[in-house]
N, C-alpha and C positions, 0 to 999 in steps of 0.2 A: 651157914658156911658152905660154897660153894666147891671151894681150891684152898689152895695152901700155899702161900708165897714166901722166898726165905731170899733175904737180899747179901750179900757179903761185898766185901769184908762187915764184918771177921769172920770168917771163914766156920766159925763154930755154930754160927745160927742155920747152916744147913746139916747139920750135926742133929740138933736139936727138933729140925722140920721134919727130918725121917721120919720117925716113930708116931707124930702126929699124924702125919698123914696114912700110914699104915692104919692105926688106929680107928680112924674116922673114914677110911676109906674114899679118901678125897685127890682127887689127882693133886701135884707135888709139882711147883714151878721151882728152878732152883736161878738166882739170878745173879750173876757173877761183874758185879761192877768192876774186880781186879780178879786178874788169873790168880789161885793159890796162892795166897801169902808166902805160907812155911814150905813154897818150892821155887816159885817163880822171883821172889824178889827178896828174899831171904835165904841165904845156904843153910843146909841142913848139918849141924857140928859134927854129927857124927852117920855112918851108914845106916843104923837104928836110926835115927831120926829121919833119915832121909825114906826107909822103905814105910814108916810108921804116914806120915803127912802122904805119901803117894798112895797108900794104900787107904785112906780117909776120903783123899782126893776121888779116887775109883769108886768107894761106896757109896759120892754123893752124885757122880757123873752115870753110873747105872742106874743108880735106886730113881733117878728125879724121871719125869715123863716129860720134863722141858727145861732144858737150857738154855737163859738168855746170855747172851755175851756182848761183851761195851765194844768191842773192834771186830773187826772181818778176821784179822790174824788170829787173835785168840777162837775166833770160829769156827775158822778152819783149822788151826790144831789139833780142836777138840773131835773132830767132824774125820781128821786121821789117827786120833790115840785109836790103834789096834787093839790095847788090851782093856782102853777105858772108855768105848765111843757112847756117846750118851744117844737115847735112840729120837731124840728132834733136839737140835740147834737151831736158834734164830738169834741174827744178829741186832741187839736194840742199845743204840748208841745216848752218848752222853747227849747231855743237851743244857738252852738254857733259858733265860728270861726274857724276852727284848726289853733295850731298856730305852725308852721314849724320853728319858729328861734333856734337857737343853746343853751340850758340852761345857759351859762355864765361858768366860773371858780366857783371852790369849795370855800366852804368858811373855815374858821379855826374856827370855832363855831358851833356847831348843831340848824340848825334851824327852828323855828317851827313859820307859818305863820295863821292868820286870813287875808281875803282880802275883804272885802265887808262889812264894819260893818253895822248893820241896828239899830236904837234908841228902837227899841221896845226891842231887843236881848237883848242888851245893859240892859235896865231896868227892864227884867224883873229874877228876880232872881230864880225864881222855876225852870225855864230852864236853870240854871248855871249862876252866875256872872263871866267873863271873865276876871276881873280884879282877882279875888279871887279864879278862878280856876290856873289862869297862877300864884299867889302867891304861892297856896300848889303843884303846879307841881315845881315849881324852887326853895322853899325852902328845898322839899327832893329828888330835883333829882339837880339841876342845882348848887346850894349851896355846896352841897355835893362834885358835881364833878366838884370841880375848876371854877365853874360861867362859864360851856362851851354851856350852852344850851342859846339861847336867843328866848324871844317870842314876835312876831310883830303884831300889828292889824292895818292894814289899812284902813281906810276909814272915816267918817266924826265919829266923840266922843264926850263925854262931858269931860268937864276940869274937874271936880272930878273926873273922872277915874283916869288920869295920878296924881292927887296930891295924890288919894290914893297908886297909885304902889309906888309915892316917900315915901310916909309913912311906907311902910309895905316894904323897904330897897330892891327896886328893881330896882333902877337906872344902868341902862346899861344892865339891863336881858330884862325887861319889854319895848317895845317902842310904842309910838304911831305916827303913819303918817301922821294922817289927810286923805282928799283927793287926790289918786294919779290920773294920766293917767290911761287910760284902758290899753294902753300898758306895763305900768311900771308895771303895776297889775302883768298880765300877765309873764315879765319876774320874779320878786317876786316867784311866785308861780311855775317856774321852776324849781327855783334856792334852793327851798325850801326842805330843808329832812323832813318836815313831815307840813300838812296842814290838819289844823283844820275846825272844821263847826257847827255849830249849827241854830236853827232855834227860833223865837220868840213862847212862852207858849202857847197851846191849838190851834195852826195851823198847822192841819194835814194835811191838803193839800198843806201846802209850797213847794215849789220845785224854790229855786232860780236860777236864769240862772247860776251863778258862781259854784253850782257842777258841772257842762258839760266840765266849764274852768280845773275845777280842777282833772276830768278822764283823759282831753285829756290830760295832762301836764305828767301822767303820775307819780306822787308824791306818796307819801303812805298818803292816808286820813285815819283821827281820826274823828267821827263824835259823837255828846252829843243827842242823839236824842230819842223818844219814840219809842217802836216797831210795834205801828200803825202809824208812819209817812209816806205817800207816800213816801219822800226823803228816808228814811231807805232802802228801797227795791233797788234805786240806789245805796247806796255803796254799800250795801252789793254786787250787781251784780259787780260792779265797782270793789272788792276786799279790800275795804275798813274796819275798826273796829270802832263797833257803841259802847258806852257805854248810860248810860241812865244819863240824865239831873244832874245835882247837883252829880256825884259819883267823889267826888274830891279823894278818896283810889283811885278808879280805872284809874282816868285820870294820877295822881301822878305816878301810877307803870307804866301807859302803857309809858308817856314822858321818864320816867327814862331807860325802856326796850331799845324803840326808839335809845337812847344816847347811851346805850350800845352795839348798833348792828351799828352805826355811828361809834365811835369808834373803835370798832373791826375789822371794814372794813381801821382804818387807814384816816378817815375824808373823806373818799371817799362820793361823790352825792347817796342817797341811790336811790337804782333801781326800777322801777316799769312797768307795759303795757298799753300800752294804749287798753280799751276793744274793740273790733271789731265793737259788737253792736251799740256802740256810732257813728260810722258813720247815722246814720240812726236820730240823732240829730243834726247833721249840718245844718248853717244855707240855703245851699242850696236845702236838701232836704226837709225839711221843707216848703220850700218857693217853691218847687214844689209840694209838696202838698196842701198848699193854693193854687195856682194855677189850680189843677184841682180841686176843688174847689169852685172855681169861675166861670173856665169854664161850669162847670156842671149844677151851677144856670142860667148862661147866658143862656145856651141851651134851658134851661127848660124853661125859661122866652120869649126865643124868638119862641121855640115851641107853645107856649099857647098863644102868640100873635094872630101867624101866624093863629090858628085856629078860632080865634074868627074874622078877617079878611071876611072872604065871608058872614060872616050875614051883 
């Protein structure tokens, strides 16, 4: 054993990395796929809870000899906590698969997909209800035109969503999936003439794996999002259209536009590129960069060994 690698969430496996790596005398990566749970996306009930998780937070942002972080924002945070600055940050972002299979046949409906739902999204409504943004999109765009547009969300929901789409007379526009495969995700979102995104309220540093899915597919992205969101800066490179959170006029014209440029094309797959950039997000480059990485700690680690050796 070289190093000591501790991934989170949960937040408690770098809890647990400490002491080993103490032990064994092993440099200590600490690798932070999400900021702090029980601070950043979780309120803490009580003040005791909130100094207790901050003060956990601190022992693993000192004690580690390397921080990686999923976004730039959480980087630099880290890279400013005055009382918690871990002494190297490096930013090592999400990534993902390419996926080379064939988009499927067209379909006879325009369609517009959600893949990944998250509960926090879900509930939180300053950042867009999705049930109620896909009602004012399909009442004056899909309604209008012959009920040809249909909008999907995949991924885990609550039943009041779907009883409201039945309410507000969206049966057979609106659907919900539940849980799919990662694969079936994946063709979904080939197959898709237009794929949506949004992110949960007041997390600027979000950057879900599933945009990477969504460049490489090559789809035209709509994104609901703030103009300081990390993830903004990816569509927008990506070629994607950001509207801002709750602008149900703006998402209504842009679905409706969407349809009319679907149709004009004669129900043809709409066309898009995959960005070049995006290679450099694969999961194998990535995983070659944690690699050197690691190697680099090892070095150092067995360098400073080796010298303490002849005392």
């Amino acid at each position: 054993m070289a190093a000591v690698l501790s991934t989170s969430p949960p937040d408690s496996v770098h809890l647990a990395a400490a002491p080993l790596a103490r032990r064994f005398g092993l440099p200590w990566i600490a690798d932070f796929r999400d900021p702090w749970v029980g601070l950043h996306y979780h309120r803490p009930p009580t003040p005791w809870h909130l100094a207790r998780q901050r003060a956990l937070e601190r022992r693993v942002l000192l004690g580690a000899d390397l921080v990686l972080a999923v976004t730039r924002t959480h980087a630099r945070a880290l890279e400013q906590d005055a009382q918690a600055r871990p002494r190297r940050v490096v930013h090592l972002p999400n990534g993902f698969e390419p996926d080379t299979s064939p988009p499927g046949p067209s379909q006879p409906d325009s369609r517009a997909l959600h893949a990944g739902l998250h509960r926090h999204a879900l509930a939180d409504a300053r950042r867009g209800d999705p049930v109620r943004g896909a009602a004012t999109s399909c009442s004056r765009a899909a309604l209008r035109r012959a009920r040809r547009i249909r909008v999907r969300f995949a991924g885990p929901f609550e039943a009041e969503y779907e009883d409201r789409a039945v309410a507000l007379g969206l049966t057979g526009i609106v659907t919900w999936s539940g849980p799919i495969a990662y694969a079936e995700a994946r063709a979904l979102q080939r197959r898709a003439d237009l794929l949506m995104l949004w992110t949960p309220g007041g997390y600027h540093d979000c950057v879900p794996g599933k945009v990477y899915d969504y460049l490489d597919s090559g789809r035209p992205l709509l994104a609901l999002l703030e103009p300081e969101d990390e993830l903004t800066d990816l569509v927008l490179r990506g070629g994607g259209t950001r509207l801002a959170p709750g602008d149900r006029e703006g998402l209504s014209a842009e679905i409706e536009r969407r349809y009319l440029v679907w149709k004009e094309a004669g129900g043809a797959p709409a066309t898009g590129q995959r960005p070049e950039w995006l290679e450099e997000y694969t999961r194998s480059s990535l995983a070659a960069r944690l690699a050197a990485l690691l190697d680099g700690m090892a070095t150092r680690a067995g360098t400073a060994a080796g010298e303490e050796e002849p005392r």
